[in-house]
Structures are given as C-alpha cells and as structure tokens.
C-alpha positions as CSV (number, residue, x, y, z in Angstrom):
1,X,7.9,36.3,-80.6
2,X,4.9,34.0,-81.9
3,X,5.5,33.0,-85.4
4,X,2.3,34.6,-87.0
5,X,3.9,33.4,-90.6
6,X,4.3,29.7,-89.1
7,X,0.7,28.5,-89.1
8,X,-0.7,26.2,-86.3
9,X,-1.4,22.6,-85.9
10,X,-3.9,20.9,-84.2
11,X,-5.3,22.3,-80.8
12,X,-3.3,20.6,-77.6
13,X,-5.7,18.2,-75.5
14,X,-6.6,20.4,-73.0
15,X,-8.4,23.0,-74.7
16,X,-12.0,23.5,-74.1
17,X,-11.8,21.0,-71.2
18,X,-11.7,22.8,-68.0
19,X,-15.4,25.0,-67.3
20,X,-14.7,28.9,-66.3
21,X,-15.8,28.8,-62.9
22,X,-13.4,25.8,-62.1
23,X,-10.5,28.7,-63.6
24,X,-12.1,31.5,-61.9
25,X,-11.6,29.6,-58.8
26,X,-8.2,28.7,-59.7
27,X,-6.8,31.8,-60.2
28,X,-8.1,33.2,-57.3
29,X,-6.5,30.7,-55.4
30,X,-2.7,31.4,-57.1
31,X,-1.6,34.1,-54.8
32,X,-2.2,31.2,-52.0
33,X,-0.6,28.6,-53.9
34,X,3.4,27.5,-52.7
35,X,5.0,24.7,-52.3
36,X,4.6,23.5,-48.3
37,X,7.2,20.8,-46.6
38,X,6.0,21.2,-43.2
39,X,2.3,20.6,-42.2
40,X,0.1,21.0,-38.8
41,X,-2.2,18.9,-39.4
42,X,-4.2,16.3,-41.9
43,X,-7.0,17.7,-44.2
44,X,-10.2,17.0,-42.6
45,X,-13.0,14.8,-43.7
46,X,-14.8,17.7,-45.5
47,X,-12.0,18.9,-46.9
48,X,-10.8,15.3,-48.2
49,X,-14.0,14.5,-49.3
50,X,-14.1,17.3,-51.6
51,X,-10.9,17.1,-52.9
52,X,-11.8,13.4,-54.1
53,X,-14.8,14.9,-55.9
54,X,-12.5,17.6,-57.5
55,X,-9.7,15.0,-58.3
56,X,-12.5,13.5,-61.1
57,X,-13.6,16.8,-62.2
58,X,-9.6,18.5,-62.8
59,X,-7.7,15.2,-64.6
60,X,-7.5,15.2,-68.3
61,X,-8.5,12.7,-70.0
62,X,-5.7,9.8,-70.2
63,X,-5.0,11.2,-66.4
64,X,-6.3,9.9,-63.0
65,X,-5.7,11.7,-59.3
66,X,-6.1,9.3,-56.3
67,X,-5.7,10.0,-52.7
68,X,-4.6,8.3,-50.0
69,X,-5.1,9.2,-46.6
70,X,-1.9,8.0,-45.2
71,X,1.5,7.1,-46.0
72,X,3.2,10.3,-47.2
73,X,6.0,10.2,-44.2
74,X,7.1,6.8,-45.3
75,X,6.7,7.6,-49.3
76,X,9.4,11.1,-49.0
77,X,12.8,10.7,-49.3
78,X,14.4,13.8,-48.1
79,X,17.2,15.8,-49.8
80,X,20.4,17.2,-48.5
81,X,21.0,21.3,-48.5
82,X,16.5,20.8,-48.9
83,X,13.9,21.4,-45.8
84,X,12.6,18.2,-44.0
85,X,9.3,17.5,-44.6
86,X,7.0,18.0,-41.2
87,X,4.1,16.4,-40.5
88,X,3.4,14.3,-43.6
89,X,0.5,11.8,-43.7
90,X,-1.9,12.0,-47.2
91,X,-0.5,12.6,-50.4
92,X,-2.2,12.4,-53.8
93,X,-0.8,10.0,-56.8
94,X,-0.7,11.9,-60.6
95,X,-1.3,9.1,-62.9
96,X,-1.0,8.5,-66.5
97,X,-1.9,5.7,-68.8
98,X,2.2,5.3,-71.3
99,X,2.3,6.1,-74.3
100,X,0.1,9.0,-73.8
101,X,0.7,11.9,-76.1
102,X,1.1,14.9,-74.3
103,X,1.0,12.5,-71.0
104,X,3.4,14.3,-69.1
105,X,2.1,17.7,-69.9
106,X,-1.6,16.6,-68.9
107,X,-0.1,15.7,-65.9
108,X,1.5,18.4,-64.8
109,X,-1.9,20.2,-65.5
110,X,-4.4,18.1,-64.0
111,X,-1.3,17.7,-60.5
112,X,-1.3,21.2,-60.9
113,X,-5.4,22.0,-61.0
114,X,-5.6,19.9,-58.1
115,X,-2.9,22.0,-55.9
116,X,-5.1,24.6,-56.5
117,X,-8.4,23.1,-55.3
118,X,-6.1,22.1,-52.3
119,X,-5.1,26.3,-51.8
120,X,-8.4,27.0,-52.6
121,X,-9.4,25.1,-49.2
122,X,-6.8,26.4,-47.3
123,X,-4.4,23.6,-47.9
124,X,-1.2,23.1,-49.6
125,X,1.2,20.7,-51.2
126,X,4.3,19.8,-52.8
127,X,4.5,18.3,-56.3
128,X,7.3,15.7,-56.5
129,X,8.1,14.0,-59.8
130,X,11.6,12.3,-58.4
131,X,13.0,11.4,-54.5
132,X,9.8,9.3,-53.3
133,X,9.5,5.7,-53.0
134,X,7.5,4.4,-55.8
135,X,6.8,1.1,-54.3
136,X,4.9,2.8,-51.8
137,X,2.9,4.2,-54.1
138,X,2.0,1.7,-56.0
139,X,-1.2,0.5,-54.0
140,X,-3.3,3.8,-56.0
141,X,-1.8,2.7,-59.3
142,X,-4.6,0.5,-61.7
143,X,-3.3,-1.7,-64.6
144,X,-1.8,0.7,-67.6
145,X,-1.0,3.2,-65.6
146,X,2.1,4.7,-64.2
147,X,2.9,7.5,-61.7
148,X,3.5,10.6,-63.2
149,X,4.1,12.7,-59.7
150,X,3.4,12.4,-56.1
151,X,1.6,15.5,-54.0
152,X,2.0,15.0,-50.0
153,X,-0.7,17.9,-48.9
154,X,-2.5,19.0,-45.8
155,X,-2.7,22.2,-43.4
156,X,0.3,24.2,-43.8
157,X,2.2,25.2,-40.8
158,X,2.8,28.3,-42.1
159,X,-0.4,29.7,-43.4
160,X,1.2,32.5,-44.7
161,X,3.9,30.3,-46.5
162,X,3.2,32.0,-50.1
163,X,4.9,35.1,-48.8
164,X,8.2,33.3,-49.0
165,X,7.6,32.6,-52.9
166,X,10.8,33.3,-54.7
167,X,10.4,33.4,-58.4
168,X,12.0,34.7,-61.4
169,X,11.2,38.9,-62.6
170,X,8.9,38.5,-65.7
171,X,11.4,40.3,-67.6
172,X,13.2,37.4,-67.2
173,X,10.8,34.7,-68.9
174,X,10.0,37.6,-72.0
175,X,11.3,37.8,-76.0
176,X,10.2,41.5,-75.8
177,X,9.2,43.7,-73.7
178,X,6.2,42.7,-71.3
179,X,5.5,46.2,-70.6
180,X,4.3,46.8,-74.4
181,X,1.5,44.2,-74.5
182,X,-2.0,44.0,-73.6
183,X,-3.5,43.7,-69.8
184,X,-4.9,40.0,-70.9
185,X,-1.5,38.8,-71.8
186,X,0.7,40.7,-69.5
187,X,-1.8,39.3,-66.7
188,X,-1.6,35.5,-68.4
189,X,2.4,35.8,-67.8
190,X,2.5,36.9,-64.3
191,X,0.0,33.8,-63.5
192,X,2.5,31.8,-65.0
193,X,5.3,33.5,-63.2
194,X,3.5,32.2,-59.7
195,X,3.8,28.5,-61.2
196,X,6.3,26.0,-59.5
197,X,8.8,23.9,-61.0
198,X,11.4,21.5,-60.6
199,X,14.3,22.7,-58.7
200,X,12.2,26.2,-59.3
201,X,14.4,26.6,-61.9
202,X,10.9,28.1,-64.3
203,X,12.8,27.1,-67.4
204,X,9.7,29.0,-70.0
205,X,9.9,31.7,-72.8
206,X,7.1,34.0,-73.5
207,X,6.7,36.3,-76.7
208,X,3.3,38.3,-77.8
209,X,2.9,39.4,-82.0
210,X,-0.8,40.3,-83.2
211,X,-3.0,38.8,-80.7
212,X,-0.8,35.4,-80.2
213,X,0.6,35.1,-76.6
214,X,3.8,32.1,-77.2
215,X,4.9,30.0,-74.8
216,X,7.5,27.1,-75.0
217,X,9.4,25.4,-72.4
218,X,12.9,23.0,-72.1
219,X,10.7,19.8,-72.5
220,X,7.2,21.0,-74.1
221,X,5.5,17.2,-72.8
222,X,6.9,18.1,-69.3
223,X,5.4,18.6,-65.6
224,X,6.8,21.7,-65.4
225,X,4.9,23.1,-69.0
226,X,2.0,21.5,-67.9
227,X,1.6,23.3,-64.5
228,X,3.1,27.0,-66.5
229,X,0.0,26.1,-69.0
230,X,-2.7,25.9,-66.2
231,X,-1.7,29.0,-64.5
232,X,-1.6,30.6,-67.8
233,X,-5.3,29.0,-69.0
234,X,-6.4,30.2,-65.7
235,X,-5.7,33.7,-66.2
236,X,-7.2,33.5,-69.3
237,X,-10.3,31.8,-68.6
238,X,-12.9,34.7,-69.1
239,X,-11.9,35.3,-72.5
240,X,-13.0,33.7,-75.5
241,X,-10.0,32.0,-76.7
242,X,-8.2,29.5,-78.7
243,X,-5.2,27.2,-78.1
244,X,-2.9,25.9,-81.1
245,X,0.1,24.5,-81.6
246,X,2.7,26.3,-83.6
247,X,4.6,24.2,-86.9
248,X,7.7,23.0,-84.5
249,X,5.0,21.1,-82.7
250,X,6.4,22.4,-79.3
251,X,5.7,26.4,-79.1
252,X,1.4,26.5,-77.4
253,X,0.1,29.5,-78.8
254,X,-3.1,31.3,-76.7
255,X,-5.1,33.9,-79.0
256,X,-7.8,36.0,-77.7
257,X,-9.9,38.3,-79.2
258,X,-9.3,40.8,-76.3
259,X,-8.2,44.5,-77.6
260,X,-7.2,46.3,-74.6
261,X,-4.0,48.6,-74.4
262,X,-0.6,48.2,-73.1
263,X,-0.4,47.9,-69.7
C-alpha cells in the first residue's frame, strides 16, 4: 500500500517533462510494443529521419539517444537457450553522463520512450543493457558519457510479434486487490504490466491507498523501473497529476485527482 502517513520527498526528474500528446501517442503505441530479434528489413529514410528528431525530443535531461545506421549484427552477442538475432543492421545507443542521479532510471525511460516512437512507426526493438560489444559502440559515445543500453531496431519480421507477449497476471505485481481501485489506476498498472525487462523477470510492486498509486522495484535507479515508469506515466498522461518520492527514497508515488469508481 502507499504510505499516506510517510510524507514525500522531492519530485523524481522526470515529472512534468514529457508533453501529453508525445504520452498519448505512447500509449497508443503499447499494445504494438515487444521485444523483436529478427528483422526484414532496415527502417527507411523517413522513418530514420524521424526517429532522430524524436531521439532529442524523448531523452531526459542528463540522457542522450544516438543512432547509427549500421553495425547492430557485429555489436550482438548471442545467448545460448535465447533466439538469434535476424537481420540486424541499426541500433540506437542510451547514453548517460556518471554520476547522474537517477541515471539509470532516466535511461530506461528516455530507451524506453524511444521504443515506443519506434512501434509507433511500425518498427520494433530490443533493449539490451548486457551481451553486446561495447567497443563497437563506442563511436556514438561523447566525452562524460557512458552507455547505459543498446536498442538494435528495424522492421519486424513478424508484424504481429506482440501477440507472443508473455507477461506476468496483474495480480501478480499488486499489495491489494487491483480489482477494488479506480479505472485511472487499475488502467496505469496494466500499462506497466506491457513493459519489458531484463530476463522479463518484471520484478515491480504496486499498491493504491487514498488517491496514491505506489510503485517500487528491486533496484528503484534501474532500466527496468525506468521503462515500468514510462508505461505507467503514459497511461496517466491525461490526468492532472503529481509524482513524489515516498520517505525510503525508493517507493515513486503517482496521485491524481481522478474520482472514478472501482473497476
């Protein structure tokens, strides 16, 4: 459950920061949104070109997204007992200056706004944070940065790939009962249900008291928390709201002044 009785802390860095019809666009784009290892074909020049142009508009400050065209089959390392990787050429680099507070988290969110922009065009990516080359990568990276995660992305074989989503029952992410809280909320955690992870392992806990939806992860300054966060911002992006951190300085709390009934 939120602790109501806990008080809140300063508001995380990325409130306020992304505009509603960048979320709006966003969250239409989650039921599109998978993780893709085998690709057709190369984003074209329109769609490249725009995803450059989004790349400055969706990273957080202290967070840069760069392309690159090529190199994507030589940066990969496959996995045993994990799908090859098909047709990989461009990939985008998730960079973030050290030292950062919240670096990792802004990461995962800015990576993770991105992939979106890419479903939203009818592409699709895979966010990698270990098992590619960094070397190879290291012709986006400026001075005081460092690479936070890796995207390979272009036209998924399998259009349809989002079908084969496997993700955890909401039930299973909930302190209480899901089924007893507003529409806004309940909506916000089956956005964040769609999010990806490491190992899809989806390691988040949800609660709802008052008005406060909680959320806390294994490692709050993570990639994983960071993408969970967009999908969750996303959902609520029409709503006037307000992020805060609770007392323990991990637990993100989203309040809304949203009054609807139990779902």
């Amino acid at each position: 459950m939120a602790d109501q009785g806990a008080g809140r802390a300063a508001a995380p860095p990325f409130e306020g920061f992304y505009q509603r019809p960048q979320l709006k666009r966003w969250l239409d784009a989650l039921p599109r949104r998978f993780s893709c290892r085998a690709f057709s074909a190369p984003a074209d020049l329109s769609q490249y070109s725009a995803l450059e142009y989004a790349a400055g508009r969706a990273a957080l400050p202290g967070v840069r997204l760069a392309l690159s065209p090529r190199g994507a089959r030589e940066l990969v390392v496959s996995m045993p007992l994990f799908p090859r990787f098909e047709g990989l050429q461009a990939f985008a680099a998730v960079l973030v200056k050290p030292g950062l507070k919240w670096g990792r988290l802004c990461a995962g969110m800015s990576g993770e706004a991105l992939a979106l922009e890419m479903a939203a065009m009818g592409l699709s990516g895979c966010f990698m944070t270990g098992n590619y080359r960094r070397d190879l990568a290291r012709g986006l990276v400026k001075e005081g940065e460092e690479i936070a995660a890796v995207i390979p992305f272009g036209v998924p074989k399998d259009p349809e790939g989002a079908r084969g989503r496997k993700r955890k029952p909401l039930a299973a992410f909930c302190a209480d009962d899901p089924a007893k809280w507003p529409h806004w909320a309940y909506k916000a955690a089956e956005a964040m249900r769609s999010a990806p992870s490491a190992m899809n392992r989806q390691p988040w806990r949800l609660g709802f008291s008052g008005s406060t939806l909680s959320f806390s992860g294994n490692k709050p300054d993570s990639v994983d928390s960071g993408i969970a966060l967009l999908h969750l911002e996303c959902a609520a992006g029409s709503l006037p709201r307000a992020w805060s951190l609770a007392r323990d300085g991990k637990t993100f709390l989203l309040r809304t002044e949203e009054t609807d009934e139990p779902v």
